[in-house]
C-alpha positions in Angstrom: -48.5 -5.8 59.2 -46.3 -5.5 62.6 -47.1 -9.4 63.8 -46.2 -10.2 59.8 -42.9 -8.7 60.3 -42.4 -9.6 63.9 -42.9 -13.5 62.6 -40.1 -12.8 59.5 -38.1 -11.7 62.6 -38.2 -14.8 64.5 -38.0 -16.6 61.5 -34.6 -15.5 60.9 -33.6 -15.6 64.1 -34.1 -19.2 64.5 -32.3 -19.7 61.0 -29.2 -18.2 62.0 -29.1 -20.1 65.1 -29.8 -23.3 63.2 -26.5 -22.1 60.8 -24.4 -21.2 63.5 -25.1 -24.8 65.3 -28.2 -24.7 67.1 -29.7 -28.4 66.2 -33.0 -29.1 67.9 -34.2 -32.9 68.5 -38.1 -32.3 67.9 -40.2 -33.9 66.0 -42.6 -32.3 63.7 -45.8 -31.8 66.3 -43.2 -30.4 68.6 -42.2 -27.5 66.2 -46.1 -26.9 65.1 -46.8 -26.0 69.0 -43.7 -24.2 69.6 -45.0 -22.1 66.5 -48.6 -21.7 67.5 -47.3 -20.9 71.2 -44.6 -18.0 69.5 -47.2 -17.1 67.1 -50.0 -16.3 69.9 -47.6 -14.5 71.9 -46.2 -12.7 68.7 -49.6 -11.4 68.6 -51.1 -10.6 71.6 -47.7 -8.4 72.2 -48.4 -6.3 69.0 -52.3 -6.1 70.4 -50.3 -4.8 73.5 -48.3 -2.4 71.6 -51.2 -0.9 69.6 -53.4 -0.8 72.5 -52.0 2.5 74.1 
C-alpha cells in the first residue's frame, strides 16, 4: 500500500514538472530504466521504513 502511494507521488511530481516546463529528451528505454531504477528504490525505502 505505502510503495503504491509513494509511486502516485512521484507520478505527479514528474507531471507537474512536465506542465510547468520540464521537457526531457529520452527515448522510450530511457524512461523504462529510469522507472525500474525509481521503482526499486521506491521500495527498498518503504522496506526500510517498515523494518524498525
Amino acid at each position: 500500500m505505502a510503495s503504491t502511494s509513494t509511486l502516485f507521488q512521484l507520478g505527479v511530481v514528474l507531471g507537474v514538472a512536465v506542465l510547468v516546463g520540464f521537457r526531457p529528451n529520452a527515448i522510450a528505454i530511457e524512461w523504462l530504466a529510469a522507472a525500474g531504477v525509481l521503482t526499486a528504490t521506491t521500495f527498498a525505502l518503504v522496506w526500510l521504513a517498515t523494518a524498525r
